[in-house]
VMD Tcl script that draws the C-alpha trace (Angstrom):
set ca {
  {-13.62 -96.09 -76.18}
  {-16.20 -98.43 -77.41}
  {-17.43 -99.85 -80.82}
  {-20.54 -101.56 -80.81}
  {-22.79 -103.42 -83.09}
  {-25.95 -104.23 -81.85}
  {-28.73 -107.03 -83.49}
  {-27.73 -105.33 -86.53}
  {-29.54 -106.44 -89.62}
  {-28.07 -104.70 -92.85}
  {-29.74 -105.21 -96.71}
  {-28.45 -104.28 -100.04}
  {-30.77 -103.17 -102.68}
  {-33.58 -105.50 -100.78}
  {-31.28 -108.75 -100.34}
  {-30.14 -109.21 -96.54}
  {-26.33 -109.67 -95.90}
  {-26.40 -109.10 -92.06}
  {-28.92 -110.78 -89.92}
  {-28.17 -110.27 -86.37}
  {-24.54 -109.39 -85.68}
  {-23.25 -108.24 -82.07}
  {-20.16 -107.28 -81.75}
  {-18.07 -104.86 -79.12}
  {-14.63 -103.80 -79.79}
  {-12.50 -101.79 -77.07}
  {-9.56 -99.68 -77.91}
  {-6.41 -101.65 -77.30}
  {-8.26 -104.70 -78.95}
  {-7.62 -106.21 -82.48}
  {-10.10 -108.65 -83.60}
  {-10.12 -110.55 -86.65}
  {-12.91 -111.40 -88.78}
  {-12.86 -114.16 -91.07}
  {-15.39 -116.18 -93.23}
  {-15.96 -117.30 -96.80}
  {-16.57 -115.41 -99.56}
  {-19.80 -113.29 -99.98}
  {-20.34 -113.79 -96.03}
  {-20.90 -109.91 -94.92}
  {-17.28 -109.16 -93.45}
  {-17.06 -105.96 -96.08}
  {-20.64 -105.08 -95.78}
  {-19.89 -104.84 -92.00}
  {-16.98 -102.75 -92.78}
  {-18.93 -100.35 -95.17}
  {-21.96 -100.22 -93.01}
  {-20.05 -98.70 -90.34}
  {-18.35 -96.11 -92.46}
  {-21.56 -95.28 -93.30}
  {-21.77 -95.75 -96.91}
  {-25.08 -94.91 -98.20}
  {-25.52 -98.16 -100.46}
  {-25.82 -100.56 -97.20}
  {-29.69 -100.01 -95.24}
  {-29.83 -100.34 -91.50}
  {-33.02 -102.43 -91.69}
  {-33.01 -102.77 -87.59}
  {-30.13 -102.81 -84.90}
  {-28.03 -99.91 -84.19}
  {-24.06 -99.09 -84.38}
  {-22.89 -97.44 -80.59}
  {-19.38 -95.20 -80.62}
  {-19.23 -94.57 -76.87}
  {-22.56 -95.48 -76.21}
  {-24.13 -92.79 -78.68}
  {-25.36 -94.07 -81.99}
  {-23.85 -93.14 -85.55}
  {-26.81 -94.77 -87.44}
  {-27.67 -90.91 -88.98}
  {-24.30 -89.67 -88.95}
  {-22.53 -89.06 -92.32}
  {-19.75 -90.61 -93.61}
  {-17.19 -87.01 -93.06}
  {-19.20 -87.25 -89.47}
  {-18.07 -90.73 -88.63}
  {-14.24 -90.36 -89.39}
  {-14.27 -87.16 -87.39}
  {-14.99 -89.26 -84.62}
  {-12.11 -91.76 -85.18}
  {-13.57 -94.21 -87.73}
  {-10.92 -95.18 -90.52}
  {-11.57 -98.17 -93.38}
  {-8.73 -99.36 -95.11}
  {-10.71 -100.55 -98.49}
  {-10.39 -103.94 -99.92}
  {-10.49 -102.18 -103.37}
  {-9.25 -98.76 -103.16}
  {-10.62 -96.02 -105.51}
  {-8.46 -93.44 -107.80}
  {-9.02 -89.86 -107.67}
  {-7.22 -88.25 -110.99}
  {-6.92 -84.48 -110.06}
  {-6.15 -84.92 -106.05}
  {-2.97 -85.20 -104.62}
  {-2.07 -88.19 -102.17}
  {-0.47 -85.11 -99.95}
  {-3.62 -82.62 -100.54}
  {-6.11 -85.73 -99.60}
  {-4.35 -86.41 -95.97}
  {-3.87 -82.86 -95.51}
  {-7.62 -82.16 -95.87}
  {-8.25 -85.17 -94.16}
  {-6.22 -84.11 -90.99}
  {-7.55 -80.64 -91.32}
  {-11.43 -81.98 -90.87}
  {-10.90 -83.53 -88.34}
  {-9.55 -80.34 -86.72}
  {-11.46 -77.96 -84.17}
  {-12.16 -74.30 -85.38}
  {-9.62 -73.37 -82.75}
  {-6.72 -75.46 -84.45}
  {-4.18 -75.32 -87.27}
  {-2.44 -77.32 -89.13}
  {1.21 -77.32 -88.55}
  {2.77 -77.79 -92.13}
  {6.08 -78.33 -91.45}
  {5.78 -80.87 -89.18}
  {2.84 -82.26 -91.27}
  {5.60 -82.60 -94.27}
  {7.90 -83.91 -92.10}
  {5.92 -86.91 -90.79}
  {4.18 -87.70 -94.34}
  {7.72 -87.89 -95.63}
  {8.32 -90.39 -92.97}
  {5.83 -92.33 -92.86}
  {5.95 -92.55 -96.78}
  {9.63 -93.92 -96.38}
  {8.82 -96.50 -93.99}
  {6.19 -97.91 -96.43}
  {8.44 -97.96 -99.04}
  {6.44 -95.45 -101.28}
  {9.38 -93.30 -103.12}
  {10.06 -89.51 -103.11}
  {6.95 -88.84 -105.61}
  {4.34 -89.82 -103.66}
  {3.13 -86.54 -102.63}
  {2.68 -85.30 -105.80}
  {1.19 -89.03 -107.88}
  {-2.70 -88.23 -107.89}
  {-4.63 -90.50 -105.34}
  {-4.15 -94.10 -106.34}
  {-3.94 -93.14 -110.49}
  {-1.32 -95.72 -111.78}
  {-0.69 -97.52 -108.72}
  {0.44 -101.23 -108.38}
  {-2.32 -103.07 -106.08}
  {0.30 -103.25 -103.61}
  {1.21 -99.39 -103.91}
  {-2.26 -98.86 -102.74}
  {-2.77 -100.98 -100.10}
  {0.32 -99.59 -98.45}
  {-1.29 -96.01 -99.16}
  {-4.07 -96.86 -97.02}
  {-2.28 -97.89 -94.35}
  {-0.05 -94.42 -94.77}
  {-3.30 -93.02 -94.48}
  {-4.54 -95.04 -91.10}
  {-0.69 -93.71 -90.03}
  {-1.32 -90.13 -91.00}
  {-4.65 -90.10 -89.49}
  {-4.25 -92.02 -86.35}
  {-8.06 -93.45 -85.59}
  {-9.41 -94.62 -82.97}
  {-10.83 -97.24 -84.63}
  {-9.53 -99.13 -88.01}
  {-11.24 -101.11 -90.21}
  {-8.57 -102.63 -92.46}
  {-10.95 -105.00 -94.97}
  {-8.76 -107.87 -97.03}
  {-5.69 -105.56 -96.88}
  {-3.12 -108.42 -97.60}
  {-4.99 -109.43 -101.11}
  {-2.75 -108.34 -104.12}
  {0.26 -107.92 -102.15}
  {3.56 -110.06 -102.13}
  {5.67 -111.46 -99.47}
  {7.78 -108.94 -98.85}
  {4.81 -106.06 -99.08}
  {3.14 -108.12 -96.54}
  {5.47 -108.38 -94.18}
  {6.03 -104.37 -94.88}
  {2.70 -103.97 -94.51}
  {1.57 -106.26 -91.44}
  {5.09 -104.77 -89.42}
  {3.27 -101.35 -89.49}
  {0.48 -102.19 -88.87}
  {1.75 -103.81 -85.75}
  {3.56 -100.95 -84.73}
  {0.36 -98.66 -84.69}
  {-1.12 -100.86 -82.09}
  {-1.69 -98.84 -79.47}
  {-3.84 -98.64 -75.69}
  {-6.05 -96.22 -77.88}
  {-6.38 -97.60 -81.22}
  {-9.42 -100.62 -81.66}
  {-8.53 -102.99 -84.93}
  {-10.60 -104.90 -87.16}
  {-8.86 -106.78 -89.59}
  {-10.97 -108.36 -92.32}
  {-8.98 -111.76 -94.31}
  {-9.66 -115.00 -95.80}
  {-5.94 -116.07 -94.48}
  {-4.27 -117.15 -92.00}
  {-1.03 -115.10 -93.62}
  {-1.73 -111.67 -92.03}
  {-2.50 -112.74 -88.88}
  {1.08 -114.18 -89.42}
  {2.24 -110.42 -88.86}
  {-0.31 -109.39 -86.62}
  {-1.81 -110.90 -83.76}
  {-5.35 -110.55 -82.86}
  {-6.57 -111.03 -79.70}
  {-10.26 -112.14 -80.90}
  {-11.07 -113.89 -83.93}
  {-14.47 -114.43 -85.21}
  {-15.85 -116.03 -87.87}
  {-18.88 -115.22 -90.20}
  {-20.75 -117.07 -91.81}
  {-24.48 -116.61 -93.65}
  {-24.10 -112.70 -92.44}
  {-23.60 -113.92 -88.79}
  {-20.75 -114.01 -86.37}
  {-21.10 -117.90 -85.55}
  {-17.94 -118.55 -83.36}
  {-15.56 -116.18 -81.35}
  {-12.25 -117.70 -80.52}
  {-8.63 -117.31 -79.64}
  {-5.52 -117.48 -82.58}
  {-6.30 -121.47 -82.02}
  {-9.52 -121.38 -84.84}
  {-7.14 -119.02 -87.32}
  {-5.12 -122.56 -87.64}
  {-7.71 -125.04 -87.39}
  {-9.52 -122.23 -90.52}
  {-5.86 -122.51 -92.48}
  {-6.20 -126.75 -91.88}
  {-9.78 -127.61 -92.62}
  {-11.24 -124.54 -94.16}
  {-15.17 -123.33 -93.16}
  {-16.34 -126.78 -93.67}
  {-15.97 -127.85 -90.04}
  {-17.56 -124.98 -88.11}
  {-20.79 -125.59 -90.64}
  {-20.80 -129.40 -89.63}
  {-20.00 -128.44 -85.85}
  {-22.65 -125.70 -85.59}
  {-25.32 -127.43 -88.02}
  {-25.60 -124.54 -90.24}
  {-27.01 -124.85 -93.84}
  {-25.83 -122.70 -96.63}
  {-28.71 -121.85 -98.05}
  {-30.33 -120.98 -94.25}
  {-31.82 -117.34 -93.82}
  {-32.39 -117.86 -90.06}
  {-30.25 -116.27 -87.14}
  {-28.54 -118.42 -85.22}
  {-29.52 -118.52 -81.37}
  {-27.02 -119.14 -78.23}
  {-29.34 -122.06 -78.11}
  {-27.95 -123.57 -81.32}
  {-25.17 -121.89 -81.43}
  {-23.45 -122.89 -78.00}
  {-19.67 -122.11 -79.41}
  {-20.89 -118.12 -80.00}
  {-19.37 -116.63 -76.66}
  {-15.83 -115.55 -76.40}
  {-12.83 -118.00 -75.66}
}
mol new
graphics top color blue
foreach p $ca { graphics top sphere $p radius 0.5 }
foreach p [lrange $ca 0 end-1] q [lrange $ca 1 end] { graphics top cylinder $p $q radius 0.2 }
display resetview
């Protein structure tokens, strides 16, 4: 399969965050998008789940070819899209178990049921491996969760779920060494011929635990430079600083950035 941004240009409540960005992910791929603060990497993330705060001022968004501009947010994970959220929401009143379970069941054909027991059996697991205690099932959806707690839940969920394509947006922020490495080991072990990964960070230390085999960087709402694992160092060593000198870009500048001035821009 295929994930495709093309010439997108995304606004939020009238100002512009994304001006121009073309991207194509293939399953069995994990890219990595980095960039300072307030760049776009989220909004890129949203805007492909669909959420309805983020206008599609021009461009389009391709799954397979076939666009998901129109197509709701319940629409878009049916067809494989997950986001791991930088800031996850709680839901008092909804169990972490009933959430997945309706979640899985959505996704389901007319023709299809849910097998519970094995359903049980594999949350259970999967819960275990995360490190999420017996309760879990049972704790309403994120309510009194450590940030690290519910990071790890979303990535029980992306486990539980099994996309086919996986935003996961700043998911090593709030978590600890250990939950990290917890985290960034399953993560790994997901990767898959059929699963396409987008990993959203400010740090080299995820990349630590998994590898990407493109990483990009954004800057101004624009993917500026697409390299190898080689620009995730020189980032951790010099910062943003250097592609800004290298590529001549201003902060304050509104304007896309062409191949012509921006010779770096095709992949390594």
């Amino acid at each position: 399969m295929v994930l495709e941004f093309k010439d997108l240009y995304v606004s939020v409540e009238g100002n512009r965050i994304l001006k121009g960005i073309n991207l194509k992910i293939m399953s069995g791929e994990t890219h990595a998008i980095m960039g300072p603060n307030g760049t776009g990497k989220s909004t890129l993330a949203q805007v492909c789940m669909g959420h309805p705060k983020y206008k599609v001022e021009s461009g389009d968004i391709l799954l397979d070819g076939e666009s998901i501009i129109d197509l709701s947010v319940d629409e878009r994970s049916r067809r494989g899209i997950f986001l791991g959220m930088q800031n996850p929401i709680e839901v008092p009143g909804v169990t972490n178990f009933d959430f997945i379970k309706s979640a899985i069941q959505k996704r389901m054909r007319k023709d299809e049921h849910l097998r519970i027991g094995k359903f049980i059996l594999k949350y259970e697991s999967a819960s275990q491996d995360l490190d999420m205690g017996k309760g879990l099932a049972h704790r309403y959806l994120n309510q009194g969760f450590s940030g690290g707690e519910k990071k790890r839940n979303e990535i029980l969920q992306m486990k539980m779920l099994n996309p086919k394509f996986a935003f996961l947006d700043e998911i090593d922020s709030g978590l600890d060494v250990d939950a990290l490495k917890l985290v960034g080991e399953h993560v790994t072990k997901q990767k898959s011929a059929d699963l396409g990964l987008i990993l959203i960070t400010h740090y080299q230390r995820l990349l630590d635990y998994i590898e990407p085999d493109f990483v990009h960087i954004m800057i101004n709402g624009q993917i500026v430079k697409t390299g190898n694992t080689e620009l995730i160092t020189k980032i951790d060593r010099e910062g943003y600083d250097w592609v800004k000198t290298e590529l001549g870009i201003d902060d304050e500048d509104d304007k896309p950035y062409s191949l012509g001035n921006c010779p770096t821009k095709s992949l390594v």
